[in-house]
MIZA-283355 format. One line per 5 residues: number of its first residue (from 0); for each residue x, y, z of N, C-alpha, C. Coordinates in steps of 0.2 Angstrom, whole numbers, plus 5000, padded with zeros to 4 digits. Each point is the difference from the previous one (the first is absolute). Layout:
N
NUM	X,Y,Z,X,Y,Z,X,Y,Z  ...;
//
This chain:
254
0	5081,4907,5076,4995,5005,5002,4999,5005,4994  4991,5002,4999,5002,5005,4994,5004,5007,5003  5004,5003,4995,4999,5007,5001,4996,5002,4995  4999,5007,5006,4995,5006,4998,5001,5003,4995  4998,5003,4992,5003,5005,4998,4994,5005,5001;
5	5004,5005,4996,4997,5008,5002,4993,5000,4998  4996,4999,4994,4996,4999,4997,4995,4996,5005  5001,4995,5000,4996,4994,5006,4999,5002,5004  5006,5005,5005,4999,5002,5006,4995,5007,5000  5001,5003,4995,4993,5006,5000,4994,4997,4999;
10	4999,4998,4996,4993,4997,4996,4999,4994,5009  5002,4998,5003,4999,4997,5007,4997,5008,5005  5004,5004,5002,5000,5004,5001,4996,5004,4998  4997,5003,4994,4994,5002,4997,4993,4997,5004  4999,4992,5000,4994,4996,5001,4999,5002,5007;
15	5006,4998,5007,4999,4999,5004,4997,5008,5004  5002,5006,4997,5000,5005,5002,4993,5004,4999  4998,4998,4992,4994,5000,4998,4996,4995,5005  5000,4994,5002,4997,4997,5004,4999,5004,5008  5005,5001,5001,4999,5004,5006,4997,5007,5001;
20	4999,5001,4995,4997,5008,5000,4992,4998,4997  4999,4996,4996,4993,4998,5000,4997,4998,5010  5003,4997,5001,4998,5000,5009,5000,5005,5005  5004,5006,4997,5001,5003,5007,4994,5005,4996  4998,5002,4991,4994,5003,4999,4996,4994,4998;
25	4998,4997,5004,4992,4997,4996,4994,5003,4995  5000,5005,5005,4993,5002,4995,5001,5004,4993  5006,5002,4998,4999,5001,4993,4999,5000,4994  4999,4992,4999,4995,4997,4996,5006,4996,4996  5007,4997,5000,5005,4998,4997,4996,4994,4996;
30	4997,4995,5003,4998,4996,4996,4996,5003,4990  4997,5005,5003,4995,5002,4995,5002,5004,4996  5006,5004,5000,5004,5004,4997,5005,4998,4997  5004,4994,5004,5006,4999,4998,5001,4992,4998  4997,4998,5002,4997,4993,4997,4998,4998,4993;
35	5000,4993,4999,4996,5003,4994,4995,4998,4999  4994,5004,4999,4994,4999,5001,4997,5000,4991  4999,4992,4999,4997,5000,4991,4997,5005,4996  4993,5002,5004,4997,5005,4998,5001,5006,5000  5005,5001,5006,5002,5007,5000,5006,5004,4994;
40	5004,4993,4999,5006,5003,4994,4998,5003,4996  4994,4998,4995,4999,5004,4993,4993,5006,5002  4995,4994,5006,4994,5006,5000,5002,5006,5004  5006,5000,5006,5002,5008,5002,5005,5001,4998  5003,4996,4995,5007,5002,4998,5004,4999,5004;
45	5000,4996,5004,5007,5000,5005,5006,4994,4997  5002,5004,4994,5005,4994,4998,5007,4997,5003  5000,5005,5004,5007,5000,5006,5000,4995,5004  4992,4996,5001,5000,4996,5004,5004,4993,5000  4999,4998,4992,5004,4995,4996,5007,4999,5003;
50	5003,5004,5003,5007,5002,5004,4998,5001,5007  4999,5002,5001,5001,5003,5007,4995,4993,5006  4996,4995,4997,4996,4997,5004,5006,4992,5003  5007,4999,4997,5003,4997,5001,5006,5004,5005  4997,5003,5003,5005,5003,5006,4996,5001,5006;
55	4994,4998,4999,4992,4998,5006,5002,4992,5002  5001,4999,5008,4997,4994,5001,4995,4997,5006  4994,4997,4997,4997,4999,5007,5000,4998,5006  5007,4998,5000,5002,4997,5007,5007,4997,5000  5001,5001,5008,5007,4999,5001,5004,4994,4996;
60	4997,4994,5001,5003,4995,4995,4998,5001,4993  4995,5000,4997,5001,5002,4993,5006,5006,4997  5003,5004,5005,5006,5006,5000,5004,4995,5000  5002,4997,5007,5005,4996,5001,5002,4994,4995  4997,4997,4997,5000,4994,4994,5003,5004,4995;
65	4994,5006,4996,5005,5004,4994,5005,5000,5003  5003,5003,5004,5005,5004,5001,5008,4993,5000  4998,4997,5003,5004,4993,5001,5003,4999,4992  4993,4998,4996,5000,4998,4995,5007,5005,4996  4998,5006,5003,5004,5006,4993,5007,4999,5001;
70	5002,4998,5009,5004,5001,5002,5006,4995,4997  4996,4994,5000,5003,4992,4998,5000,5000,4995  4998,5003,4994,5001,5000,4992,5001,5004,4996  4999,5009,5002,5001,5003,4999,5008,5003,5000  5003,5001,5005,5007,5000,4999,5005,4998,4994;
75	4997,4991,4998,5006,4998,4995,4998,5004,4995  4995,5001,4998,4996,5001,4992,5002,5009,4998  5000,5003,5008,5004,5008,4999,5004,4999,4998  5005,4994,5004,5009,5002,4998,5000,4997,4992  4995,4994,4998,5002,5000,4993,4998,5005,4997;
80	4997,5004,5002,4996,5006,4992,5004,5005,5003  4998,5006,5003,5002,5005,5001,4993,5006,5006  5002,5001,5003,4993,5005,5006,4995,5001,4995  5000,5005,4994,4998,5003,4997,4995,4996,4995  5002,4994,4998,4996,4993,4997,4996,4998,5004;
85	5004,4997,5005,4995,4997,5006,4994,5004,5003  5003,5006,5000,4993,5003,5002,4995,5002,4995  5001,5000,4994,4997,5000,4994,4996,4993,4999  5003,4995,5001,4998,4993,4999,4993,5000,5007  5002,5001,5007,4997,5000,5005,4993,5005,4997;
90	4998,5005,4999,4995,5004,4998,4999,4998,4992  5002,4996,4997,4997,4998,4995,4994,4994,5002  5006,4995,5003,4994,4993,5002,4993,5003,5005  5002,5005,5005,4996,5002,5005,4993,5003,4996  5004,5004,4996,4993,5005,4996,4996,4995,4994;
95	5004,4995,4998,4998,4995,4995,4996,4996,5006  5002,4999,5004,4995,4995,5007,4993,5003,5000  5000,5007,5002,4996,5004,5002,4996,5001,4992  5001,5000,4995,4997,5000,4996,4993,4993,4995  5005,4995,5002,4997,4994,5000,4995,5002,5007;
100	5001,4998,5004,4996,5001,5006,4992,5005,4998  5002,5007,4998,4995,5004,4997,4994,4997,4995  5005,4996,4995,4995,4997,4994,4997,4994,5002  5002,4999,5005,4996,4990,5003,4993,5003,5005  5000,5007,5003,4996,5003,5002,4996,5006,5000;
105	4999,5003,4994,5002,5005,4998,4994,5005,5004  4994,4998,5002,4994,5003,5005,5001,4999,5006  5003,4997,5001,5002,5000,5009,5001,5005,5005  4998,5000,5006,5001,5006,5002,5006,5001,5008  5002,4990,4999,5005,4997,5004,5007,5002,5000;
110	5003,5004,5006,5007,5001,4997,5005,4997,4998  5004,4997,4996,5005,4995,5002,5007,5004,5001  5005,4998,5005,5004,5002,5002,5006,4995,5001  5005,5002,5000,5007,4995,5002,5006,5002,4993  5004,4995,5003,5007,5000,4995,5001,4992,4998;
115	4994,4996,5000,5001,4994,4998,5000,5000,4993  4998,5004,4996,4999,5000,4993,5007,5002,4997  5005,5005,5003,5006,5001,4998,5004,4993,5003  4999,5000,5007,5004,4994,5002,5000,4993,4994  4993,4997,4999,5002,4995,4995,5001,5002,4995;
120	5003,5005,4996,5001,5001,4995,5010,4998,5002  4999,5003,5005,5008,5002,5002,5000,4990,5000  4998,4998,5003,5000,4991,5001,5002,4997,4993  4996,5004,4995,5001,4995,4994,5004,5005,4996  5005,5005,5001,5005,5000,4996,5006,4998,5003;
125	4998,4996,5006,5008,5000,5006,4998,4992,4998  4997,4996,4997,4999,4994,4999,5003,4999,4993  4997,5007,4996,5003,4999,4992,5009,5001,5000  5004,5004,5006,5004,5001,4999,5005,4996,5005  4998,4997,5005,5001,4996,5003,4998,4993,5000;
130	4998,4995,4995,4996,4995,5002,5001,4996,5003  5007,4997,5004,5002,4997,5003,5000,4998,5006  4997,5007,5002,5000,5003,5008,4996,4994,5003  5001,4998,5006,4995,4997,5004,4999,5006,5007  4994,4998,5000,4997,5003,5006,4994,4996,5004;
135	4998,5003,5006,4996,4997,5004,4992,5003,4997  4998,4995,4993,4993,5003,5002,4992,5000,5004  4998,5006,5003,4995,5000,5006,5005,4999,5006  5008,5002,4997,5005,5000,5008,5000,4990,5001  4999,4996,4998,4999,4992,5001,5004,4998,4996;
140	4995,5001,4993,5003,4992,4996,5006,5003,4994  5005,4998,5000,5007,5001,4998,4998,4997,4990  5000,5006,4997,5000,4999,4994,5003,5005,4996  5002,5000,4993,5003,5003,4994,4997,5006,5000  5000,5005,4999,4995,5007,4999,4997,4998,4994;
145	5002,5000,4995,4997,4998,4994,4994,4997,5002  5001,4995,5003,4993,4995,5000,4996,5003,5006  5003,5001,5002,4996,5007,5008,4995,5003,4998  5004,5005,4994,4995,5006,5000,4994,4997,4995  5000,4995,4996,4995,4995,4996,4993,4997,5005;
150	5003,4999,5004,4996,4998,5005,4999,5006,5004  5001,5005,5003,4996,5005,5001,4995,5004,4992  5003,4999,4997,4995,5001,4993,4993,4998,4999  5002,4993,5001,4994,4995,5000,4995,5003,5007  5002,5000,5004,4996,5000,5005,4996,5008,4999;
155	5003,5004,5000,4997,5007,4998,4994,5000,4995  5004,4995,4994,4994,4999,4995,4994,4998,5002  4999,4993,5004,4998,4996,5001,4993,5005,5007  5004,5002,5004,4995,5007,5003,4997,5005,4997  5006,5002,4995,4994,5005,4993,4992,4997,4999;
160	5002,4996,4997,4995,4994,4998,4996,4998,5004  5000,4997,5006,4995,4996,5005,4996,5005,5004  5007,5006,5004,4998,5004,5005,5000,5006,4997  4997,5003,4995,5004,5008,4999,4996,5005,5005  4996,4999,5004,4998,5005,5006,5003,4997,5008;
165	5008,4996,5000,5001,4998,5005,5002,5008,5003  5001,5005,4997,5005,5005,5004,5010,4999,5000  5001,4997,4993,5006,5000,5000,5000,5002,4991  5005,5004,5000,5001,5002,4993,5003,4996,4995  4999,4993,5000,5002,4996,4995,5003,5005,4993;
170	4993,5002,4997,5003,5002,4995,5005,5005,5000  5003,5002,5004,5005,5008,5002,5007,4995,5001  5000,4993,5002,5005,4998,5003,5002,4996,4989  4997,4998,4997,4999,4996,4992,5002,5006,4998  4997,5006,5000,5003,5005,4996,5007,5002,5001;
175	4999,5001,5007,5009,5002,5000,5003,4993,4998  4999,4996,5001,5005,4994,4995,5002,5000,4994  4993,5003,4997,5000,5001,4995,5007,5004,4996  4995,5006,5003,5005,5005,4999,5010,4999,5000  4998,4997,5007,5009,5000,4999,5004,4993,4996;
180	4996,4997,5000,5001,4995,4992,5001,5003,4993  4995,5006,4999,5000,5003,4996,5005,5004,4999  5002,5004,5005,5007,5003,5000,5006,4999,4997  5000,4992,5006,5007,4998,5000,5000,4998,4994  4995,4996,4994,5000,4999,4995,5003,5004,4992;
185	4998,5007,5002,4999,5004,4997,5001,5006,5000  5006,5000,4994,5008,5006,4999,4994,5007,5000  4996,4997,4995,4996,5007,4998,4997,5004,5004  4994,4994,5006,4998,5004,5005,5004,5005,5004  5008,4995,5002,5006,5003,5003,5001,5009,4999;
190	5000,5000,4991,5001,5006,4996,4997,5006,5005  4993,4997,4998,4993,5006,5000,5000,5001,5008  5001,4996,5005,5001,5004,5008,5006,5002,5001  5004,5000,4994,5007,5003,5003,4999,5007,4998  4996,5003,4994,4997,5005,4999,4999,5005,5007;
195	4996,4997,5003,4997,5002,5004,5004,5002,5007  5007,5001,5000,5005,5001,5006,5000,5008,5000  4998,5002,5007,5000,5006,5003,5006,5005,4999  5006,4995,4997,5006,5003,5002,5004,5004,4992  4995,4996,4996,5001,5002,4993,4995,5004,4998;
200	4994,5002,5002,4995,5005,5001,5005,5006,5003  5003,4999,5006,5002,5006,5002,5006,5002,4996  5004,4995,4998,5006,5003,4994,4995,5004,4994  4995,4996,5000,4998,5003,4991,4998,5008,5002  4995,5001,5006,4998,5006,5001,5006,5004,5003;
205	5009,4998,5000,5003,5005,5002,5003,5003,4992  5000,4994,4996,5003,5001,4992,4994,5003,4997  4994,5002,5002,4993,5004,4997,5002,5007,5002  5002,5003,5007,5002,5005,5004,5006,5001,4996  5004,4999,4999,5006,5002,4996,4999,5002,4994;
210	4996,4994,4996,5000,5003,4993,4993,5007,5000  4996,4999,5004,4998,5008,5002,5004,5006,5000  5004,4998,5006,5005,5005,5000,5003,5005,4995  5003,4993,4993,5004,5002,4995,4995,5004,4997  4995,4998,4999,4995,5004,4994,4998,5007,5003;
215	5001,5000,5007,5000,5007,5003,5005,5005,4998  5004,4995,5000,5009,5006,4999,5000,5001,4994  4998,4995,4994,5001,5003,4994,4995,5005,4999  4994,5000,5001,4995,5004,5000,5003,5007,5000  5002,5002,5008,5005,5005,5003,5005,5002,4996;
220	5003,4997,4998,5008,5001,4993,4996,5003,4994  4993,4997,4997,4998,5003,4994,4999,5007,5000  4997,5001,5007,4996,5006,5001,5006,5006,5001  5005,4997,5003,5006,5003,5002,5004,5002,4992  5000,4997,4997,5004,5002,4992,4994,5002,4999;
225	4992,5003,4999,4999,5003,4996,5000,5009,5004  5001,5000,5006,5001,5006,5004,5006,5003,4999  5005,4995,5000,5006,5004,4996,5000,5002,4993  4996,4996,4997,5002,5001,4993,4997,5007,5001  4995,5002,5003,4996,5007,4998,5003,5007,5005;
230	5007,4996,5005,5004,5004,5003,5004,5003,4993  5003,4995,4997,5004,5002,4995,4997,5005,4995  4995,5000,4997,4997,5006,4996,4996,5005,5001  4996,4999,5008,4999,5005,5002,5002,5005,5008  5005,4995,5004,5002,5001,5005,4996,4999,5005;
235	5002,5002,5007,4998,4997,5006,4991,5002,5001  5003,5008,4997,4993,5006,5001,4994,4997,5000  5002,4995,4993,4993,4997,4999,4997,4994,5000  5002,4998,5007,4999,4995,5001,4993,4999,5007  4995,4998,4998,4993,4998,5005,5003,4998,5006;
240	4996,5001,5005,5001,4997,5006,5001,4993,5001  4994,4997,4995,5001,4991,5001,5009,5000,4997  5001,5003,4995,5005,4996,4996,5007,5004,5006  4999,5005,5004,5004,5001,5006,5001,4993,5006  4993,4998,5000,4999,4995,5004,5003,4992,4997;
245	5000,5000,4996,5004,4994,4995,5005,5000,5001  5006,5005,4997,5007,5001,5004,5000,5000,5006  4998,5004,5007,5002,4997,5005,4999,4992,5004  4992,4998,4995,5001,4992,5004,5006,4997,4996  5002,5000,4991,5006,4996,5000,5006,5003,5002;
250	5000,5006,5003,5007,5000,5006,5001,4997,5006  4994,5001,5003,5000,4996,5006,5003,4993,4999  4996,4996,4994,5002,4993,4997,5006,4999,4997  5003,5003,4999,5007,5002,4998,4999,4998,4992;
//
């Protein structure tokens, strides 16, 4: 049986909970806002939606599949990389899905939504890292993942191609493949979203606040040795109120 890791279980827990509150408010307009709507991204600028339209699903099974999906193959590929990658890796393919998806439609005023475009992404780096694995494709037919997700490839292609107004985002499902092919392949891209961890922002912004700090106190120190210096030749008598005030804040500050 898989276990759950932490990362998996939020990113499940994110979906299902967003799912249920699109329900209990319908009328707010989720699809149209939060979705991703082609024409909306660059003509109102809602570039947010690139993210945010993979945590939308239209229906109870299309919830229940992704979810299934992240729950069976997501797990091993956390415990290999780390929460922080995995979730880096998970919103790379998804925003790369979501962005293929924009450019195969870019006038449309259709929303697409789901987590099928992070999900196959997650498919084919659990095939590149695991090729060995057999699984039940379509839940039936017993095959290797490597040739699985090939054959899901194809068929997705093959819809691009014959059907692309059936109402399934083919191309969201080929770009997150893409994408996480591109990943897994590639130390460099690795680099450039590691960049981007929240948690090194917030270290950088506390070593910003400090080196502030310092340039505050030495500032304080200069001003303090020039008000002594003019203690010493002319005494207290003649010293301004500001330069009264200088000494007291550097005593307060020891």
């Amino acid at each position: 049986m898989t276990i759950m890791t932490k990362t998996v279980k939020a990113l499940i827990i994110a979906n299902v909970a967003l799912f249920i509150l699109v329900h209990l408010v319908p009328g707010f307009g989720w699809l149209t806002f939060f979705g991703l709507v082609p024409r909306d991204v660059l003509g109102r600028f809602r570039l947010w939606q690139l993210a945010t339209y993979m945590f939308l699903h239209a229906g109870l099974w299309h919830l229940v599949l992704n979810m299934l999906m992240l729950w069976f193959f997501g797990p091993a590929i956390e415990r290999s990389w780390s929460r922080k990658e995995f979730l880096s890796f998970y919103f790379f393919t998804g925003i790369g899905a979501g962005l293929c998806s924009y450019l195969s439609a870019l006038g449309s005023a259709i929303p697409v939504i789901g987590a099928s475009g992070a999900i196959f992404g997650l498919l084919v780096a659990y095939a590149m890292l695991f090729p060995q694995t057999t699984i039940l494709l379509f839940f039936v037919f017993p095959m290797k993942i490597k040739h699985a997700v090939l054959v899901l490839a194809g068929i997705n292609l093959l819809g691009a191609l014959s059907a692309p107004g059936a109402g399934i985002a083919y191309f969201a499902h080929l770009g997150g493949g893409l994408f996480g092919y591109l990943y897994v392949k590639s130390e460099w891209i690795k680099r450039q979203i590691s960049y981007l961890d929240f948690s090194s922002l917030k270290i950088h912004s506390k070593k910003r606040k400090i080196s502030e700090k310092q340039r505050a106190q030495k500032n304080l120190d200069r001003k303090v040795n020039v008000v002594l210096d003019k203690i010493s030749k002319r005494g207290m008598g003649s010293l301004s109120r500001e330069e009264k005030r200088i000494l007291e804040l550097k005593s307060r500050k020891g």
